[in-house]
ZAKEMAR-774756 format. One line per field, with one value per atom (N, C-alpha, C, O): residue number from 0; chain; x, y, z. Coordinates in steps of 0.05 Angstrom, whole numbers. Each point is the difference from the previous one (the first is absolute). Layout:
num NUM,...
chaine A,...
east X,...
north Y,...
up Z,...
END
This chain:
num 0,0,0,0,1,1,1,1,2,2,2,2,3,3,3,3,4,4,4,4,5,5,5,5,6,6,6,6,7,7,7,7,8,8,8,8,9,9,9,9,10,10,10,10,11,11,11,11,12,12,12,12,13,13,13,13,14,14,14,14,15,15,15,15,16,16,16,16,17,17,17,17,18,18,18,18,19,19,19,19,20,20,20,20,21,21,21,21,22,22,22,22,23,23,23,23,24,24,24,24,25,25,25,25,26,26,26,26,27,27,27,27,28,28,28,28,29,29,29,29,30,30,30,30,31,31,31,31,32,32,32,32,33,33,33,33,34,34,34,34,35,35,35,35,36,36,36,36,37,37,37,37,38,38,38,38,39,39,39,39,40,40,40,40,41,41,41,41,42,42,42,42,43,43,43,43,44,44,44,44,45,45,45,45,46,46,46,46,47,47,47,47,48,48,48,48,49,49,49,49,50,50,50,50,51,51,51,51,52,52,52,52,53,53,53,53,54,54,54,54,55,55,55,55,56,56,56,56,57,57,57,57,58,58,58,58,59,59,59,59,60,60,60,60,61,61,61,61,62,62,62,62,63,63,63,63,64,64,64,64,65,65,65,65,66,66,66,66,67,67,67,67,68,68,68,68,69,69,69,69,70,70,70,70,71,71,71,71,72,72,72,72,73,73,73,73,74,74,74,74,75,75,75,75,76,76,76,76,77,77,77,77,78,78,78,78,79,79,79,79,80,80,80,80,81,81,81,81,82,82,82,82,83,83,83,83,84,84,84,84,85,85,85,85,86,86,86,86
chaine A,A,A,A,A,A,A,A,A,A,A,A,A,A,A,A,A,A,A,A,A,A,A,A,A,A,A,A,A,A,A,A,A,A,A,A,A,A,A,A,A,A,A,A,A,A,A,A,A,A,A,A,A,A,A,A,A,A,A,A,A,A,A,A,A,A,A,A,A,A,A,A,A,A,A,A,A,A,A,A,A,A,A,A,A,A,A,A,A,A,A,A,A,A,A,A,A,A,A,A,A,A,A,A,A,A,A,A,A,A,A,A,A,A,A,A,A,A,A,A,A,A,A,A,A,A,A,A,A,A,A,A,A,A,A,A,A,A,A,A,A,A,A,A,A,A,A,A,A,A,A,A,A,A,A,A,A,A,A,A,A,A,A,A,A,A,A,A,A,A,A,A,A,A,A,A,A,A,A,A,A,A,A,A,A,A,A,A,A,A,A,A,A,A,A,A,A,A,A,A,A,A,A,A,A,A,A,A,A,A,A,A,A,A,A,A,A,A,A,A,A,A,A,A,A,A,A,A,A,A,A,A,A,A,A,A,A,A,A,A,A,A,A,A,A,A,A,A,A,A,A,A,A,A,A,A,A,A,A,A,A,A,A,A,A,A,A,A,A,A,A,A,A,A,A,A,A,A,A,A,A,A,A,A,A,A,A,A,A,A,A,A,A,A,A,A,A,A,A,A,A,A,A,A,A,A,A,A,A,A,A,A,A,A,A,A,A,A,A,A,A,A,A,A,A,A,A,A,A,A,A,A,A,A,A,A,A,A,A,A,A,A,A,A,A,A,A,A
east -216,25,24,-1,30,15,3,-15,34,12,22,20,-22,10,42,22,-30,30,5,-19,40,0,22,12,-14,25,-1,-22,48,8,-8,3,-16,-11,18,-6,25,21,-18,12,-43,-16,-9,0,-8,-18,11,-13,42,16,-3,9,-22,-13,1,5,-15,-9,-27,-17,9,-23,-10,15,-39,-4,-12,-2,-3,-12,-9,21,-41,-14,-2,-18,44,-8,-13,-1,-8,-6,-28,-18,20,-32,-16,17,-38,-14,5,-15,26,1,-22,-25,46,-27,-15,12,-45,-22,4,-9,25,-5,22,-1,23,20,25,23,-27,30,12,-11,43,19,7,3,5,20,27,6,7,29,16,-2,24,19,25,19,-23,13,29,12,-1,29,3,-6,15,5,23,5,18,15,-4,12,-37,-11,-30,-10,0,-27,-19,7,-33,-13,-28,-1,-21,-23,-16,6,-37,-17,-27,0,-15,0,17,18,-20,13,-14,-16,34,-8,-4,16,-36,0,-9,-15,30,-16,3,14,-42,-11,-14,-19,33,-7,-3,14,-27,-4,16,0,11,19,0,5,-13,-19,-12,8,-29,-16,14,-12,39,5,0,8,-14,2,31,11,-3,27,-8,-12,18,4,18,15,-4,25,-14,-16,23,-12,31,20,-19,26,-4,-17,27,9,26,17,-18,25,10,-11,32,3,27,7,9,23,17,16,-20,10,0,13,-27,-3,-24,-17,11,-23,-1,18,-42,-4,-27,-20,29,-23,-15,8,-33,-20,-5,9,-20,0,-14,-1,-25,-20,14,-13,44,9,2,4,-10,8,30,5,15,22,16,-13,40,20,10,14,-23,9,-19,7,-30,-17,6,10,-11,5,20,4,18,30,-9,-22,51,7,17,20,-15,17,13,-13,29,5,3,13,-26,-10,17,15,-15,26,-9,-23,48,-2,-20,2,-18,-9,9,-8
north 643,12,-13,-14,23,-17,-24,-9,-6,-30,2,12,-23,-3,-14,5,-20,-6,-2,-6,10,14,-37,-15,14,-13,0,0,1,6,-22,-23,32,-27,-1,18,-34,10,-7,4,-15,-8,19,3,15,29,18,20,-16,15,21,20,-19,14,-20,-24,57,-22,-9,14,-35,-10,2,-11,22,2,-25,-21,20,-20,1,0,1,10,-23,-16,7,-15,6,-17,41,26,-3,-14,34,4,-1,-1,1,-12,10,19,-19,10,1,1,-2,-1,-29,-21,24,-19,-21,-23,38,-1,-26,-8,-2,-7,-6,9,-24,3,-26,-22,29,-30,-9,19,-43,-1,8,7,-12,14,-8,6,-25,-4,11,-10,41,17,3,16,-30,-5,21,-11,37,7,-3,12,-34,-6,-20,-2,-19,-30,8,-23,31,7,-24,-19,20,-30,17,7,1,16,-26,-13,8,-22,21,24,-33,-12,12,16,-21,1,34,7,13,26,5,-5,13,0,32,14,-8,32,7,-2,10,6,25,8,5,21,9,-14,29,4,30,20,-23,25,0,-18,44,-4,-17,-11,4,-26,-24,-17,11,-24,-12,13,-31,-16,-16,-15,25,-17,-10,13,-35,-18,-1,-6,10,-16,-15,11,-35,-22,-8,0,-5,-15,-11,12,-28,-14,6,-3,14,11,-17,0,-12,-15,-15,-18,30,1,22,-8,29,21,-7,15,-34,-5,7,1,3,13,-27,-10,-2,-15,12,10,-15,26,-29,-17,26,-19,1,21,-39,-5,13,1,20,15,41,20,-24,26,1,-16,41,9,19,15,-25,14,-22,-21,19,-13,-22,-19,25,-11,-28,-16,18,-14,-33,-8,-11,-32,7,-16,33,-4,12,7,-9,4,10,-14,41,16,7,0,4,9,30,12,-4,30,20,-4,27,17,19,4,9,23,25,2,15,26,24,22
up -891,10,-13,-20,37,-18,7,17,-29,5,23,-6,32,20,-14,8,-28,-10,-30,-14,3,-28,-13,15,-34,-13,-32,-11,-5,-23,-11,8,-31,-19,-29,-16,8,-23,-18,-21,14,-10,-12,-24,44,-12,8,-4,18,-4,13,-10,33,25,19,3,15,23,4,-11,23,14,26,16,-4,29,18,-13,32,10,22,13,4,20,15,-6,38,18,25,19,-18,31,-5,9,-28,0,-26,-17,7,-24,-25,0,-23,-17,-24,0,-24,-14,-2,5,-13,0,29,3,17,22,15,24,-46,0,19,-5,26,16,-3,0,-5,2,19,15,-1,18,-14,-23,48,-7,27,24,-42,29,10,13,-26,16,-1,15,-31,-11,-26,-22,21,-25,-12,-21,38,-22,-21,-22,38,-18,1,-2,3,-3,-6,-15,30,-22,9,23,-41,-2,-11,-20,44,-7,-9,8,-19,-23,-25,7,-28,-31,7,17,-44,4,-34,-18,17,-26,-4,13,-38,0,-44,-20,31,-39,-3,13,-34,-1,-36,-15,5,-28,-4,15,-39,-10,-33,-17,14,-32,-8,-21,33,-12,-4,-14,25,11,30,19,-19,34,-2,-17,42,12,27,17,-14,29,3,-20,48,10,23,15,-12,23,12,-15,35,13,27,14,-6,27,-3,-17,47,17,32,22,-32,26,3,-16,42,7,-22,-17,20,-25,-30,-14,2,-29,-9,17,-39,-18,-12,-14,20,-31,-8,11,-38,-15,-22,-16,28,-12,-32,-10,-8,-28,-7,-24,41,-10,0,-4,9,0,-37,-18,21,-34,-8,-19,46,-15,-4,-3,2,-14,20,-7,40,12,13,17,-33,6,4,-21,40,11,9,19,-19,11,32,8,7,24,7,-2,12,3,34,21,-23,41,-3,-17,33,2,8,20,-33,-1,22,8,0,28,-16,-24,38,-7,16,-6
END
C-alpha cells in the first residue's frame, strides 16, 4: 500500500515514503514521533532502485527534521546533513 508519511529528498529530488501504521514494503515499519515539523523516523530509511541498468541508493537518518544522508548514497548529497524542506 502506500506510505502512511511522505518527505522531500533534495538528494533524489522526490519524494520518499515511509510506512509507520502499517507494514510496507519487505514488511517494513518505522517508528515515528509524530512531529511533522521536526520529524525523527527510527530506523535509517534507505531506498534503491535500478534505472537503465544503473543502481541508486539513497540511505539517510532523519532526526529532529535533518536528513543526514549516509556515504553509501550515490547522489551529490551523500555524508552531508540537510534540514528538511516543507512539501
Amino acid at each position: 500500500g502506500l506510505a502512511d508519511v511522505y518527505f522531500y529528498c533534495p538528494g533524489c529530488k522526490c519524494n520518499h515514503g515511509v510506512w509507520t501504521f502499517e507494514t510496507g514494503l519487505n514488511g517494513a515499519v518505522w517508528s515515528f514521533n509524530e512531529d511533522f515539523n521536526k520529524p525523527t523516523f527510527t530506523p535509517s530509511i534507505k531506498v534503491e532502485w535500478n534505472y537503465k541498468n544503473k543502481n541508486f541508493i539513497c540511505h539517510s537518518i532523519i532526526t529532529d527534521g535533518k536528513i543526514a544522508y549516509q556515504k553509501d548514497c550515490t547522489h551529490k548529497l551523500a555524508g552531508q546533513t540537510i534540514i528538511m524542506v516543507d512539501i
